[in-house]
Structure formats: C-alpha cells, structure tokens
DSSP file (Angstrom, degrees, kcal/mol; ACC not computed):
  #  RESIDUE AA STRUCTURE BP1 BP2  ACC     N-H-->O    O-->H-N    N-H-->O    O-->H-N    TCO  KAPPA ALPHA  PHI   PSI    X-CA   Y-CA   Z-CA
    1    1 A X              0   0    0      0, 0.0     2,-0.1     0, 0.0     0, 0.0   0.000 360.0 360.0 360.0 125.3   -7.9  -29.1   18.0
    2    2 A X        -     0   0    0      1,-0.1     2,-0.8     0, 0.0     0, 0.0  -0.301 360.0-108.3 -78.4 162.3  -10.1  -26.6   15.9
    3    3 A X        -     0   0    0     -2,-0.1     2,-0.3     1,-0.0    -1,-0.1  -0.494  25.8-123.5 -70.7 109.1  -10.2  -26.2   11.8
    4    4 A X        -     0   0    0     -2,-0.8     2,-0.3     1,-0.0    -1,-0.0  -0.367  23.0-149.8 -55.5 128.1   -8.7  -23.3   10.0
    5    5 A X        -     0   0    0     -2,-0.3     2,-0.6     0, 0.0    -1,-0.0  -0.785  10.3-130.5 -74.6 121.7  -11.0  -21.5    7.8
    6    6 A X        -     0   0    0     -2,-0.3     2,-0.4     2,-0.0    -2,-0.0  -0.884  28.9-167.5 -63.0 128.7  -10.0  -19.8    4.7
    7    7 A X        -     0   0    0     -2,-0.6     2,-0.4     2,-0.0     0, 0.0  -0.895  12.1-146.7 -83.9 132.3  -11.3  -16.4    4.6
    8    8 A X        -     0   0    0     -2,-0.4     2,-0.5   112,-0.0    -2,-0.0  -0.946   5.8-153.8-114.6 143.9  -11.4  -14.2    1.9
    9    9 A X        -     0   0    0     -2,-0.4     2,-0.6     3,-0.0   113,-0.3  -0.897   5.8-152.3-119.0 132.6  -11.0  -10.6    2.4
   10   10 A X        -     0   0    0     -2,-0.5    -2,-0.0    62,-0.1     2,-0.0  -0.841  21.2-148.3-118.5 126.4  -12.6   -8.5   -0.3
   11   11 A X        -     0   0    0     -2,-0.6    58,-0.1     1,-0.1     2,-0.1  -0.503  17.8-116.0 -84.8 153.9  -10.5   -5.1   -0.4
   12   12 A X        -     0   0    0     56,-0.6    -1,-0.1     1,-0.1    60,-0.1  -0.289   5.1-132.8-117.4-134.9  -12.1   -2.4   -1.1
   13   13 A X        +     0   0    0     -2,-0.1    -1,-0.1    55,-0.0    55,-0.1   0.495  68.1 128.8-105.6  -5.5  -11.5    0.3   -4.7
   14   14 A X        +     0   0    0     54,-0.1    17,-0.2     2,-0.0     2,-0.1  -0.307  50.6  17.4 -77.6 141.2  -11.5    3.2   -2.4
   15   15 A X  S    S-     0   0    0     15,-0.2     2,-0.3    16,-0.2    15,-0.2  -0.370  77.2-143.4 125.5 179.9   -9.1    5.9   -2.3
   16   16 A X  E     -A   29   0A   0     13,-1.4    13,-2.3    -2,-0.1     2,-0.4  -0.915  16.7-118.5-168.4 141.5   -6.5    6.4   -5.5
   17   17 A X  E     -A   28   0A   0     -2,-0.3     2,-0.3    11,-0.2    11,-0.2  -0.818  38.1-166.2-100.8 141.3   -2.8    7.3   -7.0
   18   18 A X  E     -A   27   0A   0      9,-2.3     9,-1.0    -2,-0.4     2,-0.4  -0.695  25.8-114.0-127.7 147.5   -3.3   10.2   -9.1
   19   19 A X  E     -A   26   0A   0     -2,-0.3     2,-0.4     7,-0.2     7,-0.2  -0.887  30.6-148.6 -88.4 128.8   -0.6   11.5  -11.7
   20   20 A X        -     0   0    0      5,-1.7     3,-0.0    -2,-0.4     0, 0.0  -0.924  15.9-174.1-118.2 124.0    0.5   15.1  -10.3
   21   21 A X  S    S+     0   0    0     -2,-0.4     2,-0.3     5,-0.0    -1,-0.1   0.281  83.0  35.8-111.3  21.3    1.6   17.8  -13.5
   22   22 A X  S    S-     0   0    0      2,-0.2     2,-0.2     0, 0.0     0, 0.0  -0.958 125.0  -5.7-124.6 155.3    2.9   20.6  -10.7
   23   23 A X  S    S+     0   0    0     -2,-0.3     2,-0.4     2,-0.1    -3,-0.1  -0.470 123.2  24.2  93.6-140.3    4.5   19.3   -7.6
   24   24 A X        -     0   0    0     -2,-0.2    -2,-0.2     1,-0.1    -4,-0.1  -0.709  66.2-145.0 -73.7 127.0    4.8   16.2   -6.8
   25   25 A X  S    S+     0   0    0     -2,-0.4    -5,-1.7    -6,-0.1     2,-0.3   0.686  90.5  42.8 -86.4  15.9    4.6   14.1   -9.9
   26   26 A X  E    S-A   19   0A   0     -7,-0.2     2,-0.3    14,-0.1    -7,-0.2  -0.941  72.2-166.1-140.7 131.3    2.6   11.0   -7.9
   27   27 A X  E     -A   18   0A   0     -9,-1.0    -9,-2.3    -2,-0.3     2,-0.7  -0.952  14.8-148.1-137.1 124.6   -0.6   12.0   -5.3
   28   28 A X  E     -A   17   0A   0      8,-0.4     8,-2.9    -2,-0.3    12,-0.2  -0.923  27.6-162.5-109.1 127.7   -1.9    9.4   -2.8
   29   29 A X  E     -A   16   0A   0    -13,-2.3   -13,-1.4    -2,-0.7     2,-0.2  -0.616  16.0-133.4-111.3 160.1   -6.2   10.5   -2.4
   30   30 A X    >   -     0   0    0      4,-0.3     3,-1.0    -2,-0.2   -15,-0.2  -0.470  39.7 -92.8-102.7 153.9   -8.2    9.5    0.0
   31   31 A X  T 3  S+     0   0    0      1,-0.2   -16,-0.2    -2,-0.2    -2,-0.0   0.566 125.1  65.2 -81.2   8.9  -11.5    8.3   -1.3
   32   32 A X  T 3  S-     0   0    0      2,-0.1    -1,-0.2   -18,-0.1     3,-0.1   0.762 122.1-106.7 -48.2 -39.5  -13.0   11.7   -0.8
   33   33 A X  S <  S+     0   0    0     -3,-1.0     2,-0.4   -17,-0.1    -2,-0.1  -0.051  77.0 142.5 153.3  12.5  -10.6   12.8   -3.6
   34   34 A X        -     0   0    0      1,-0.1    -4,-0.3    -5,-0.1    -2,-0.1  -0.354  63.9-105.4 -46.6 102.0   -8.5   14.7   -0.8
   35   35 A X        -     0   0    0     -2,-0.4     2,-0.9    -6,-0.2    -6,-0.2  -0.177  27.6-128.5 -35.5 133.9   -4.8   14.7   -1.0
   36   36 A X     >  -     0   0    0     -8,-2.9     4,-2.1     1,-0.2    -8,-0.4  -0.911  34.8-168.4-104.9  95.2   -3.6   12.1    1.7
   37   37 A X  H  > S+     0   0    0     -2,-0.9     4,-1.3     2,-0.2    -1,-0.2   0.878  76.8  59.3 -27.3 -72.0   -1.2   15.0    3.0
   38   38 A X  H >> S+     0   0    0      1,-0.3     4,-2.6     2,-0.2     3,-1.0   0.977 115.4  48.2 -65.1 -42.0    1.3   12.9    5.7
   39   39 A X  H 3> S+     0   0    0      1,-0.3     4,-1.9     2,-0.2    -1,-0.3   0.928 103.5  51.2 -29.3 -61.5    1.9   11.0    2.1
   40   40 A X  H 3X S+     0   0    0     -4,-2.1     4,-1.5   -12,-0.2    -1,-0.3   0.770 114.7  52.9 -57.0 -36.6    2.4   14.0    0.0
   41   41 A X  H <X S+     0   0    0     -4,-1.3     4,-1.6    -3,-1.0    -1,-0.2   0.888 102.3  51.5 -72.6 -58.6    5.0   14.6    3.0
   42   42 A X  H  X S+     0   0    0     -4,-2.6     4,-3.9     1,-0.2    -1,-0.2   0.899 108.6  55.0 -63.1 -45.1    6.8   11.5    2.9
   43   43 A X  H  X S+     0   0    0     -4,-1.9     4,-2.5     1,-0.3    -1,-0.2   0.958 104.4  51.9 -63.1 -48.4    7.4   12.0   -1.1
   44   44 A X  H  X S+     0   0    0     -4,-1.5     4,-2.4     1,-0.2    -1,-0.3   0.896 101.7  57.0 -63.4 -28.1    9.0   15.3   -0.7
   45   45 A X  H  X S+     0   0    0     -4,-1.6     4,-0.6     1,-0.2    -2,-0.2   0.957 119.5  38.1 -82.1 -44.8   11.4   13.9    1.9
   46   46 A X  H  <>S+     0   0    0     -4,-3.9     5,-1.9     2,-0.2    -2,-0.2   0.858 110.3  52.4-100.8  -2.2   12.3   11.3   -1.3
   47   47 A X  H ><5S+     0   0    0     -4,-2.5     3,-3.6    -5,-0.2    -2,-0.2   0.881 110.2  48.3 -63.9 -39.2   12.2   13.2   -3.9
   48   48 A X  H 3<5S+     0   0    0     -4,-2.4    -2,-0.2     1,-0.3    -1,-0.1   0.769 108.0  61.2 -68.1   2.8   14.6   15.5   -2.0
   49   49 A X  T 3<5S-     0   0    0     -4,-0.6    -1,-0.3    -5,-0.2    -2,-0.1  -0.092 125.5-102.3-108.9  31.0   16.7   12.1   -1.3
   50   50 A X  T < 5S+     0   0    0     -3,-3.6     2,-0.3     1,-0.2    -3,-0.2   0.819  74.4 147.4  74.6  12.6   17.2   11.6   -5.0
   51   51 A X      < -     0   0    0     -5,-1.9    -1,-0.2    -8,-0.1     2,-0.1  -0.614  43.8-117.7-108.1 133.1   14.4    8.9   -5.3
   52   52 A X    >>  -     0   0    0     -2,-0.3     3,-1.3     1,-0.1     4,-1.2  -0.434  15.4-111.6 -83.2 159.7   12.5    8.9   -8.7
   53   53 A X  H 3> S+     0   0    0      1,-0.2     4,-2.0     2,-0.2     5,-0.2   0.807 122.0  57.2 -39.6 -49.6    9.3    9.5   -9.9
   54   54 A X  H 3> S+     0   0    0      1,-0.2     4,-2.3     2,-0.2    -1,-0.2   0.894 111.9  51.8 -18.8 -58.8    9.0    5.6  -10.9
   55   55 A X  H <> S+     0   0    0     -3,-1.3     4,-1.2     1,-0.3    -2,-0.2   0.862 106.4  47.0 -71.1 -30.6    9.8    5.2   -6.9
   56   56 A X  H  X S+     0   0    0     -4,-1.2     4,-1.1     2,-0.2    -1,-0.3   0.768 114.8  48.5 -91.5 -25.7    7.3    7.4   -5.5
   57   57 A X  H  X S+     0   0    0     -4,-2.0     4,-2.3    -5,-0.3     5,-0.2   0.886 110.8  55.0 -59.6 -37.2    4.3    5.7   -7.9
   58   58 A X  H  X S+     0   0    0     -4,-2.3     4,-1.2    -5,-0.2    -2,-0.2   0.866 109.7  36.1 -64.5 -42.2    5.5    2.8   -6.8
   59   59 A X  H  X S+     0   0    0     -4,-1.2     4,-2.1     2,-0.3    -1,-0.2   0.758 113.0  67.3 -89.0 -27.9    5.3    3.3   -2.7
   60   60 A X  H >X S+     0   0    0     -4,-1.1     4,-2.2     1,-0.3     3,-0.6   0.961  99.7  51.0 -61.6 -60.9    1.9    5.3   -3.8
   61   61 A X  H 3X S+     0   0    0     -4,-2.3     4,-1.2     1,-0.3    -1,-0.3   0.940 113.4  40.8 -53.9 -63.7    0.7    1.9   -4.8
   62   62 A X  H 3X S+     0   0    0     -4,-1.2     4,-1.0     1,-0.3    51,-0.8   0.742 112.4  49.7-103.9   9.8    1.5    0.3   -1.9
   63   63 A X  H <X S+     0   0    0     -4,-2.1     4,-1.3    -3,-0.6    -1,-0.3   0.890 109.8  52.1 -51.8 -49.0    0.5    2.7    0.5
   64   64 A X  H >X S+     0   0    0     -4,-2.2     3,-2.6     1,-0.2     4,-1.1   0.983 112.1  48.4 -76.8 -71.2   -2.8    3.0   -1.3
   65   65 A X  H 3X S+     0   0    0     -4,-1.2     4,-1.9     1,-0.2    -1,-0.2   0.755 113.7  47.9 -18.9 -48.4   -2.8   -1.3   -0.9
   66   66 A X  H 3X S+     0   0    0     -4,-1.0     4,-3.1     2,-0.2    -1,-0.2   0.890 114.5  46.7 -55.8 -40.7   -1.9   -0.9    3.4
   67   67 A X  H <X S+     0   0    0     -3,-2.6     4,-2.8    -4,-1.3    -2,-0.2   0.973 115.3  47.7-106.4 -46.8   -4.8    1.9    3.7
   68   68 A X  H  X S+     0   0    0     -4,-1.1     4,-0.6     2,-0.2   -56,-0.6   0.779 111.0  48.3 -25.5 -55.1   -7.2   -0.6    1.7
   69   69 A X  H >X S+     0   0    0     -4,-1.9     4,-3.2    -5,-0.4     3,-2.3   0.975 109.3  51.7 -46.0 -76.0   -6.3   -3.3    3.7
   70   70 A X  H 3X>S+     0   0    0     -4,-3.1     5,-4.5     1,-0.2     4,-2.5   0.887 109.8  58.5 -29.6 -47.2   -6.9   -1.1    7.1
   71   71 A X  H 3<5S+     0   0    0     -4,-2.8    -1,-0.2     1,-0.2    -2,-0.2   0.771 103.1  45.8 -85.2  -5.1  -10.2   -0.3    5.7
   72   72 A X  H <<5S+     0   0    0     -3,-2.3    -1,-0.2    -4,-0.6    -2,-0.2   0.829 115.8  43.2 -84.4 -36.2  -11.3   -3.5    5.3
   73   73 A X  H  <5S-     0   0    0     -4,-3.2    -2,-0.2    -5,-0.1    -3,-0.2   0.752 116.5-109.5 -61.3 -19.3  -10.4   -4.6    8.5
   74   74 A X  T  <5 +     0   0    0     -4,-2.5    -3,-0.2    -5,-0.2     2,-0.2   0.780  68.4 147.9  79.6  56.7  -11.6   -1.5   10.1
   75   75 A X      < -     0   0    0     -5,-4.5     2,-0.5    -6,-0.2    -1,-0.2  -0.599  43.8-136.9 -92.3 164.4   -8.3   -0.4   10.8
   76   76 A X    >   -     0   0    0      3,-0.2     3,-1.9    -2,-0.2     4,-0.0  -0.952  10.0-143.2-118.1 146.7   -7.2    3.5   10.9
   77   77 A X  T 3  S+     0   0    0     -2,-0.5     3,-0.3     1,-0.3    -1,-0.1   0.826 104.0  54.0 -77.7 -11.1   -3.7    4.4    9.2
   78   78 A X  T 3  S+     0   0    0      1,-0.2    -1,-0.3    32,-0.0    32,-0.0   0.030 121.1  37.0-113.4  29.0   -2.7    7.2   11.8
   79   79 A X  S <  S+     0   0    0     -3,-1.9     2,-0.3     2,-0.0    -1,-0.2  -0.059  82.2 142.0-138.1  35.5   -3.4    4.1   14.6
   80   80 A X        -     0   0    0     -3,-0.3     2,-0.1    -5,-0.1    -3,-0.0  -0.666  31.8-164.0 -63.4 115.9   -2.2    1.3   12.8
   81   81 A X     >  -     0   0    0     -2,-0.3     4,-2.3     4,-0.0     5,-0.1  -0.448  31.8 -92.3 -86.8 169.7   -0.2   -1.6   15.1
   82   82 A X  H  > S+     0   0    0      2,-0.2     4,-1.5     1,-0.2     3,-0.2   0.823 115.5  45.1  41.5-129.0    1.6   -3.9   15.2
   83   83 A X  H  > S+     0   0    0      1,-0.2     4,-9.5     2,-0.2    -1,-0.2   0.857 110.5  59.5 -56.8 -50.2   -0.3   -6.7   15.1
   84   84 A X  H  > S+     0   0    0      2,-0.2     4,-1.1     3,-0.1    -1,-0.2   0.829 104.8  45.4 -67.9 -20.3   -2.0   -5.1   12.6
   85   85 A X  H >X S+     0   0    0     -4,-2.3     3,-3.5    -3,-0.2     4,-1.5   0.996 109.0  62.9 -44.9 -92.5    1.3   -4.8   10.0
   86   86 A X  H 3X S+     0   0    0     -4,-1.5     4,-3.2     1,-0.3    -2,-0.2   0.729 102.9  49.1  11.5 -74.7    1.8   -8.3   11.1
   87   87 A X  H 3X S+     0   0    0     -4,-9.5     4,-0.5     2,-0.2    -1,-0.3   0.884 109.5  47.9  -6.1 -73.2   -1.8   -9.3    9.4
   88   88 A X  H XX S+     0   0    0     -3,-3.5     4,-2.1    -4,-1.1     3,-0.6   0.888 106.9  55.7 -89.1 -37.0   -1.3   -8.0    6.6
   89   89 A X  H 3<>S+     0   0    0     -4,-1.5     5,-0.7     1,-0.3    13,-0.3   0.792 111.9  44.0   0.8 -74.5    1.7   -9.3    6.3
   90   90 A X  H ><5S+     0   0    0     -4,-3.2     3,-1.6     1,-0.2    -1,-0.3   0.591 107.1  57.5 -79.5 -17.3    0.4  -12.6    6.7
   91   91 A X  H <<5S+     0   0    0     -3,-0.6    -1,-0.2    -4,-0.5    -2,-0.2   0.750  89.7  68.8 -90.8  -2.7   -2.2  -12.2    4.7
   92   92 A X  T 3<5S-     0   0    0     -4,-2.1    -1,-0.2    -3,-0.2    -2,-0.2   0.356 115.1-113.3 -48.6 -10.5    0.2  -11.2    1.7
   93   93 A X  T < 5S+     0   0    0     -3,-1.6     2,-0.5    -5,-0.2    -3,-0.2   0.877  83.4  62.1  67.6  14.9    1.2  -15.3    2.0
   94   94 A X  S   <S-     0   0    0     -5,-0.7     2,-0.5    23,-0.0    -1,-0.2  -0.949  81.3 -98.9-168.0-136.1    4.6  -14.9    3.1
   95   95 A X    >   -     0   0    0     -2,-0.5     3,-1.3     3,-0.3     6,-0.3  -0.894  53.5 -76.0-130.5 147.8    7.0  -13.6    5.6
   96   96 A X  T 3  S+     0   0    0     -2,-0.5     7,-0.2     1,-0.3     6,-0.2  -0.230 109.8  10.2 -35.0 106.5    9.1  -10.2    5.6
   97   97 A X  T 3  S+     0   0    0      5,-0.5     2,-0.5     4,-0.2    -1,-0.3   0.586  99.6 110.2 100.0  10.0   12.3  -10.1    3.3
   98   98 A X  S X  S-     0   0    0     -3,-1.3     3,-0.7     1,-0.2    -3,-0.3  -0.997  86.1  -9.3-132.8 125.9   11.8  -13.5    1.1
   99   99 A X  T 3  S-     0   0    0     -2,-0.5    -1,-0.2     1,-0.3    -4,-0.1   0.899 128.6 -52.9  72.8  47.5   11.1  -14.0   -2.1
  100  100 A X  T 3  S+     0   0    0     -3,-0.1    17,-0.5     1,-0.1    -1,-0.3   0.598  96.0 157.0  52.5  17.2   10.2  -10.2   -2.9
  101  101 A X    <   -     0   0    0     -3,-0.7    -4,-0.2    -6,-0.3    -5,-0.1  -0.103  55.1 -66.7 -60.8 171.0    7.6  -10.6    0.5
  102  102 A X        +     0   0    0    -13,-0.3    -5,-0.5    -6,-0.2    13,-0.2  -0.332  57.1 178.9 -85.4 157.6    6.7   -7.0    2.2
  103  103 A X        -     0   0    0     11,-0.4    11,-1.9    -7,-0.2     2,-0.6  -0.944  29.1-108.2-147.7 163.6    9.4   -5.4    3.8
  104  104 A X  E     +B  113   0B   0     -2,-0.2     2,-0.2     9,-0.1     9,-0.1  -0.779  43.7 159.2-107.3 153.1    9.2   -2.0    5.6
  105  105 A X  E     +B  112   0B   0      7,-1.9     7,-1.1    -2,-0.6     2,-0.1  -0.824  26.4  48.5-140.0-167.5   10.7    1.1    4.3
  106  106 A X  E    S-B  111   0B   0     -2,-0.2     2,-0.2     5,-0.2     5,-0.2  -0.488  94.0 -28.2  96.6-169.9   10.6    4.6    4.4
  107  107 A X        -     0   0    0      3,-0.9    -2,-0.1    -2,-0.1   -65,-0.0  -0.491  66.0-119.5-108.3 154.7   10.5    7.6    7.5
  108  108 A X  S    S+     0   0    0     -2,-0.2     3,-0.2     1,-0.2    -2,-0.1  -0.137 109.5  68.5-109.0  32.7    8.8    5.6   10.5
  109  109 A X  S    S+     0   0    0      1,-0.2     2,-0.2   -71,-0.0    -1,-0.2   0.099 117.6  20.0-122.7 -15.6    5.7    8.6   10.4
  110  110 A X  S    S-     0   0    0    -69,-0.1    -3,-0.9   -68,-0.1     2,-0.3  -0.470  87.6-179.3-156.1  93.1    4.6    7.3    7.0
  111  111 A X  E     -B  106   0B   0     -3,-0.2     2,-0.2    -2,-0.2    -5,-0.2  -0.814  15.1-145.0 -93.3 171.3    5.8    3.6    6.3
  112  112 A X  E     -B  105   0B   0     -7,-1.1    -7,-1.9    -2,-0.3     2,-0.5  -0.798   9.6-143.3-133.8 144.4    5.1    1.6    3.3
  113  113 A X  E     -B  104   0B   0    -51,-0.8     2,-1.4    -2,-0.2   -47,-0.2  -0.971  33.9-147.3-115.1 126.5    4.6   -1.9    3.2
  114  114 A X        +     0   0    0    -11,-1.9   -11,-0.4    -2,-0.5     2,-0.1  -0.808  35.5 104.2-106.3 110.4    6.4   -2.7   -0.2
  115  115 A X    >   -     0   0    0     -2,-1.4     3,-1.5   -13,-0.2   -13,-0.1  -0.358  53.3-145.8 154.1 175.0    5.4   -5.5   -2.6
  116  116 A X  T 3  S+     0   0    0      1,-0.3     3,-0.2     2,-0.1   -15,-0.1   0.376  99.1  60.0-114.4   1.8    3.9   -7.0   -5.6
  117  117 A X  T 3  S+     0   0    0    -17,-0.5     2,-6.0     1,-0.1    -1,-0.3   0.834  82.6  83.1 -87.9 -30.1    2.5  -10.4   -4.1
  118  118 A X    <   +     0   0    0     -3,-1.5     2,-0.7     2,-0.0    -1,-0.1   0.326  65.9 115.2 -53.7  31.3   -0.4   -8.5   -1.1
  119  119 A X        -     0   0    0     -2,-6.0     2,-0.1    -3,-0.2    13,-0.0  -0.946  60.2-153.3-110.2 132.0   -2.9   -8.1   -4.2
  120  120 A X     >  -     0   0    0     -2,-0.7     4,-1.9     1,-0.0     3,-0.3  -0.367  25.3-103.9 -82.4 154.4   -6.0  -10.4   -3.3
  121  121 A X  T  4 S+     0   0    0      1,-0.2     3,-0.4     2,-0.2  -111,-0.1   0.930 117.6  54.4 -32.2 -62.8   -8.2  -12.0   -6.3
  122  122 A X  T  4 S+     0   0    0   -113,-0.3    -1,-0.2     1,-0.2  -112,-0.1   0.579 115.9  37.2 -67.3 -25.9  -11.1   -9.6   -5.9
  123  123 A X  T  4 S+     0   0    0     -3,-0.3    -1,-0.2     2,-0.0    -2,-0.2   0.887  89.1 105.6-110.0   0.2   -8.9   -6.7   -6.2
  124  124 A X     <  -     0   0    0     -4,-1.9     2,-0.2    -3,-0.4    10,-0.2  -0.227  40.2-172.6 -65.6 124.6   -6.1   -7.6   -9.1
  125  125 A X  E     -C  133   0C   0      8,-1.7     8,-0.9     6,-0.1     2,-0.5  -0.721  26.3-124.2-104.6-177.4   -6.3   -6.1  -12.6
  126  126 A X  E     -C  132   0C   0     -2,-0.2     6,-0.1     6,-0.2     5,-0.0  -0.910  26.6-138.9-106.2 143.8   -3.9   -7.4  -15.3
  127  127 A X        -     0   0    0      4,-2.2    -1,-0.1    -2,-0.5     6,-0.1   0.343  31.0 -99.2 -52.4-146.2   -1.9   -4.4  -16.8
  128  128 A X  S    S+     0   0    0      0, 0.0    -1,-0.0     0, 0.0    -2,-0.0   0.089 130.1  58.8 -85.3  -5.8   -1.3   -4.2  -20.7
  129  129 A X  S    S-     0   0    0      2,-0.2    -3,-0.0     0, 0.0     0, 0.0   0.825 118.2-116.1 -56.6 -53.9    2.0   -5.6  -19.5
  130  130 A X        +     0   0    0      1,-0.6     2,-0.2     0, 0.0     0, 0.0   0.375  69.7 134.4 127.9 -21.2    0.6   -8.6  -17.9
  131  131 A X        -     0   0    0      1,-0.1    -4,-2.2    -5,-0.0    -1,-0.6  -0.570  62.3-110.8 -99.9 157.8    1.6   -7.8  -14.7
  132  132 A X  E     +C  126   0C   0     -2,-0.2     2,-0.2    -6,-0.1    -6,-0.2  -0.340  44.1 169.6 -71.4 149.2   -0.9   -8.0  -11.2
  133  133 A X  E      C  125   0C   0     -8,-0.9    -8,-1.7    -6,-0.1   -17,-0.0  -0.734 360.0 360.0-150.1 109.3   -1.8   -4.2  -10.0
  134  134 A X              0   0    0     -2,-0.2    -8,-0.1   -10,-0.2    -2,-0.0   0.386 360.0 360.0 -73.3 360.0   -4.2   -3.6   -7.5
C-alpha cells in the first residue's frame, strides 16, 4: 500500500477584487487589471435579485480564491470540471455543506465556490478584524 504525501500548494496573488464607485459597487480583475466580465455578469443578475453589496464582495472573494486555485493547478475557469471543483474542495479540508465547508451557489455559467476555511498558509493575511482573507 503506498504513503500519502502532504503537498502544499502555494496559490498564487494574481488577479484582484476592486471597489467599483459607478456600476457595480465590487469588480473581479483578472491579473492583467481587466474586468473578469462573465463575473461582472453574474453580479448584475444579484444585485437585480436584491443581493447586497456586502454579498457581491463577498462571492468576489471567492471567485477570486476558485480562479487562484485553477491557476495553480493549471486549470482554466471557462473549462473547469468536475473533478476539478471536487479538488478544491478537498483541498479546502472538508466536505460540501458542513461546518461552513464550500457549497455551490449562484447561476450555473458563473458558480462560486463559497467559504472562509479554502485559504492556504502561503496565501492568508489577518484582517484588522482578526479574521483569515486570502
């Protein structure tokens, strides 16, 4: 029987959630500094569903975490599978729907894998709260 290896996966800084003062008020960039568009899409479709600014920073954040993820694995986000969702999943340390673990939400052209545990060592800062943010 073989031996598991930890691996550490070191994500990397690229790409960014911007504060928007026309529009939309939260903008997920690409690390070119290019507005990640099918995002910007997905927000208008919850702001018009009543969803607050708070909520669209929030999924910005963990878009920006999924597309990080993809890029270290040398994934692409408009061919993502599966298996890959599944990964990252597992490599968040726990399993879908427990204990605030990722769960999917959203329009099934741009989902978001939501939540607050997927932040690896190498990329966690502390807020001035205290709390992890990648």
């Amino acid at each position: 029987m073989g031996s598991v290896q930890n691996v550490v996966l070191v994500m990397p800084s690229a790409g960014a959630v911007v504060e928007n003062r026309c529009g939309l008020p939260w903008l997920v960039m690409f690390p070119d500094g290019l507005v990640h568009e099918t995002a910007a899409a997905w927000f208008r479709e919850l702001l018009a569903g009543d969803s607050s600014p708070a909520t669209l920073r929030s999924y910005g954040y963990d878009l920006l975490r999924w597309f990080r993820w993809l890029d270290a694995t040398g994934g692409n986000w408009s061919r993502a599978t599966r298996e890959q969702v599944r990964d990252f999943v597992l490599s968040c340390g726990s399993r879908p729907g427990q204990n605030g673990a990722p769960t999917w939400s959203g329009s099934p052209h741009a989902r978001s894998i939501t939540s607050s545990r997927c932040c690896l060592p190498s990329t966690t800062t502390r807020s001035t709260t205290g709390s992890a943010r990648c």
